[in-house]
C-alpha positions, 0 to 999 in steps of 0.5 A: 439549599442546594442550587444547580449551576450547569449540571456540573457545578453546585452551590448551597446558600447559608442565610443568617439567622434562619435557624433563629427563627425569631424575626416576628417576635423581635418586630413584634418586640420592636412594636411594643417598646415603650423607651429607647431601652426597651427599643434596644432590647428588643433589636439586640435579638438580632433576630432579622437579616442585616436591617438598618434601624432608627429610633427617635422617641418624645425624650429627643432620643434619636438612634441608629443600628446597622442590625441583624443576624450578621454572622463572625466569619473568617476575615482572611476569605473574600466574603464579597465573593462565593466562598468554598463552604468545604473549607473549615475556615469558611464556616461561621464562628457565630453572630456578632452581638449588638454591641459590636455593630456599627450604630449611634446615639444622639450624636452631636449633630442632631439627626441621623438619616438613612437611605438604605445607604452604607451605615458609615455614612449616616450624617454628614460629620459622624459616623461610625468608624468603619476600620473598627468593623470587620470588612465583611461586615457591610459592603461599604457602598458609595453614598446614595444620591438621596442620602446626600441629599439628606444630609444636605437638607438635614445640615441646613435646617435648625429649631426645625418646626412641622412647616419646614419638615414639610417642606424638606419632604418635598424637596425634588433636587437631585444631586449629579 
Protein backbone atom coordinates (compact mmCIF):
# COMPACT_ATOMS: atom_id res chain seq x y z
CA UNK A 1 0.00 0.00 0.00
CA UNK A 2 0.82 3.34 -0.42
CA UNK A 3 0.10 5.74 2.44
CA UNK A 4 0.26 9.45 2.45
CA UNK A 5 2.24 11.48 4.52
CA UNK A 6 1.55 15.31 4.22
CA UNK A 7 0.50 15.43 0.65
CA UNK A 8 3.98 15.79 -0.48
CA UNK A 9 5.62 13.01 0.61
CA UNK A 10 4.79 9.11 0.30
CA UNK A 11 5.37 5.81 1.82
CA UNK A 12 4.50 2.18 0.72
CA UNK A 13 4.96 -0.57 3.13
CA UNK A 14 6.25 -4.27 2.13
CA UNK A 15 4.85 -6.93 4.75
CA UNK A 16 6.63 -10.38 4.99
CA UNK A 17 5.59 -12.92 3.75
CA UNK A 18 2.28 -11.71 2.31
CA UNK A 19 2.64 -13.04 -0.94
CA UNK A 20 3.00 -16.50 0.67
CA UNK A 21 -0.19 -16.56 1.68
CA UNK A 22 0.33 -19.68 3.73
CA UNK A 23 0.01 -18.84 7.77
CA UNK A 24 -3.19 -20.71 8.50
CA UNK A 25 -2.08 -24.09 6.79
CA UNK A 26 1.38 -23.49 8.73
CA UNK A 27 -0.61 -23.35 12.45
CA UNK A 28 -2.93 -25.61 10.92
CA UNK A 29 0.38 -27.87 10.41
CA UNK A 30 1.55 -26.49 13.60
CA UNK A 31 -1.73 -27.94 15.31
CA UNK A 32 -1.23 -31.57 14.07
CA UNK A 33 2.42 -32.14 14.67
CA UNK A 34 2.79 -35.22 16.49
CA UNK A 35 6.98 -34.94 17.48
CA UNK A 36 9.29 -32.27 17.49
CA UNK A 37 9.77 -33.48 13.64
CA UNK A 38 6.71 -32.76 12.53
CA UNK A 39 6.86 -29.40 14.74
CA UNK A 40 9.86 -28.26 12.81
CA UNK A 41 8.44 -29.02 9.59
CA UNK A 42 5.39 -27.47 9.82
CA UNK A 43 7.27 -24.03 11.34
CA UNK A 44 10.10 -24.38 8.69
CA UNK A 45 7.06 -22.92 6.06
CA UNK A 46 8.02 -19.73 7.64
CA UNK A 47 4.81 -18.87 6.48
CA UNK A 48 3.69 -16.30 9.69
CA UNK A 49 5.26 -12.72 10.27
CA UNK A 50 8.48 -12.79 12.89
CA UNK A 51 6.86 -15.07 15.84
CA UNK A 52 8.72 -16.59 18.56
CA UNK A 53 7.84 -20.22 18.83
CA UNK A 54 8.47 -22.88 21.67
CA UNK A 55 7.88 -26.56 21.86
CA UNK A 56 7.98 -29.03 24.50
CA UNK A 57 6.87 -32.66 23.95
CA UNK A 58 6.26 -35.71 26.51
CA UNK A 59 9.84 -37.02 25.10
CA UNK A 60 11.41 -33.91 27.36
CA UNK A 61 12.02 -32.25 23.82
CA UNK A 62 11.95 -28.47 24.64
CA UNK A 63 12.73 -26.00 21.52
CA UNK A 64 12.70 -22.60 20.89
CA UNK A 65 12.72 -20.51 17.19
CA UNK A 66 12.65 -17.01 16.56
CA UNK A 67 10.32 -17.85 13.27
CA UNK A 68 8.69 -16.19 10.39
CA UNK A 69 8.72 -14.70 7.05
CA UNK A 70 12.07 -12.64 7.71
CA UNK A 71 13.02 -11.26 4.51
CA UNK A 72 17.47 -11.28 3.37
CA UNK A 73 18.06 -7.69 2.94
CA UNK A 74 20.95 -5.39 2.27
CA UNK A 75 22.98 -5.22 5.76
CA UNK A 76 24.75 -2.16 4.57
CA UNK A 77 21.14 0.00 4.97
CA UNK A 78 19.88 0.91 8.41
CA UNK A 79 16.85 -1.39 8.45
CA UNK A 80 15.68 0.24 12.17
CA UNK A 81 14.87 3.27 9.90
CA UNK A 82 12.54 3.81 6.75
CA UNK A 83 14.57 2.66 3.60
CA UNK A 84 14.45 4.22 0.12
CA UNK A 85 12.44 1.58 -1.66
CA UNK A 86 13.71 3.14 -4.96
CA UNK A 87 16.80 2.17 -4.28
CA UNK A 88 17.83 -1.41 -5.85
CA UNK A 89 19.97 -2.13 -2.68
CA UNK A 90 16.71 -1.81 -0.61
CA UNK A 91 14.83 -4.57 -2.32
CA UNK A 92 14.73 -7.95 -0.48
CA UNK A 93 16.99 -11.07 -1.82
CA UNK A 94 14.59 -13.33 -0.50
CA UNK A 95 13.59 -15.10 3.03
CA UNK A 96 16.05 -16.66 5.50
CA UNK A 97 15.31 -20.32 6.03
CA UNK A 98 14.72 -22.04 9.21
CA UNK A 99 18.03 -22.96 9.58
CA UNK A 100 19.62 -19.61 9.64
CA UNK A 101 17.52 -18.17 12.25
CA UNK A 102 18.14 -17.81 15.87
CA UNK A 103 16.71 -20.67 18.14
CA UNK A 104 17.72 -23.70 20.53
CA UNK A 105 17.23 -27.30 21.41
CA UNK A 106 17.30 -28.86 24.59
CA UNK A 107 19.97 -26.83 25.95
CA UNK A 108 21.74 -27.76 29.00
CA UNK A 109 20.20 -25.99 31.21
CA UNK A 110 16.71 -27.17 31.28
CA UNK A 111 13.92 -24.90 30.13
CA UNK A 112 13.91 -22.05 27.79
CA UNK A 113 11.52 -19.10 28.25
CA UNK A 114 10.21 -16.31 26.22
CA UNK A 115 8.41 -13.19 27.13
CA UNK A 116 7.94 -11.95 23.72
CA UNK A 117 11.63 -10.50 24.57
CA UNK A 118 14.84 -10.35 22.18
CA UNK A 119 15.47 -14.35 21.11
CA UNK A 120 19.19 -13.85 22.47
CA UNK A 121 17.89 -13.74 25.81
CA UNK A 122 16.11 -16.74 26.43
CA UNK A 123 17.84 -18.22 29.35
CA UNK A 124 19.98 -17.00 31.65
CA UNK A 125 23.57 -18.96 30.47
CA UNK A 126 22.49 -19.94 26.67
CA UNK A 127 21.56 -18.18 23.97
CA UNK A 128 21.94 -18.13 20.80
CA UNK A 129 24.91 -16.09 19.58
CA UNK A 130 23.49 -12.86 17.95
CA UNK A 131 26.82 -11.56 16.14
CA UNK A 132 26.24 -14.73 13.88
CA UNK A 133 22.61 -12.78 12.90
CA UNK A 134 22.31 -10.31 10.43
CA UNK A 135 21.29 -7.03 12.77
CA UNK A 136 18.22 -6.37 10.90
CA UNK A 137 17.30 -9.65 11.64
CA UNK A 138 15.67 -8.77 15.35
CA UNK A 139 15.94 -5.43 17.05
CA UNK A 140 17.99 -6.59 19.90
CA UNK A 141 15.53 -5.21 22.72
CA UNK A 142 16.67 -4.98 26.47
CA UNK A 143 15.44 -7.57 28.36
CA UNK A 144 11.92 -7.47 29.62
CA UNK A 145 11.08 -7.35 33.54
CA UNK A 146 8.92 -10.34 33.23
CA UNK A 147 11.70 -12.30 31.37
CA UNK A 148 14.21 -11.59 34.11
CA UNK A 149 12.14 -12.73 36.24
CA UNK A 150 11.52 -15.91 34.48
CA UNK A 151 14.77 -16.74 34.26
CA UNK A 152 15.17 -16.18 37.84
CA UNK A 153 12.29 -18.24 38.74
CA UNK A 154 13.28 -20.85 36.15
CA UNK A 155 17.10 -20.77 37.42
CA UNK A 156 15.76 -21.61 41.01
CA UNK A 157 13.75 -24.44 40.45
CA UNK A 158 15.16 -28.27 39.99
CA UNK A 159 13.13 -31.91 39.99
CA UNK A 160 10.14 -29.39 39.22
CA UNK A 161 6.82 -31.06 40.17
CA UNK A 162 3.12 -29.77 39.43
CA UNK A 163 2.98 -27.83 42.96
CA UNK A 164 5.91 -25.79 42.53
CA UNK A 165 4.96 -24.88 38.96
CA UNK A 166 1.81 -23.56 40.46
CA UNK A 167 3.49 -21.64 42.61
CA UNK A 168 6.00 -20.15 40.30
CA UNK A 169 2.67 -19.31 38.34
CA UNK A 170 1.72 -17.08 40.60
CA UNK A 171 4.68 -15.56 41.63
CA UNK A 172 3.83 -11.43 41.82
CA UNK A 173 7.54 -9.73 42.53
CA UNK A 174 8.53 -7.53 39.92
CA UNK A 175 12.08 -6.65 39.34
CA UNK A 176 13.18 -2.76 39.50
Amino acid sequence: PILDKDSSSYFSYNSAGFERGGSIPQFYEMCKSQNVTDFRTAIARTSIAFHNFMYADKDGNIMYVYNGAIPERNDSLDWSKPVDGSLAESRWEGYHEIDELPQMFNPEIGYLQNCNSDPFLTTSTENPDSTRFPKYMTSLQPDTKRGERSKVILDTLDQIIMEDLERAIMDTYVHR
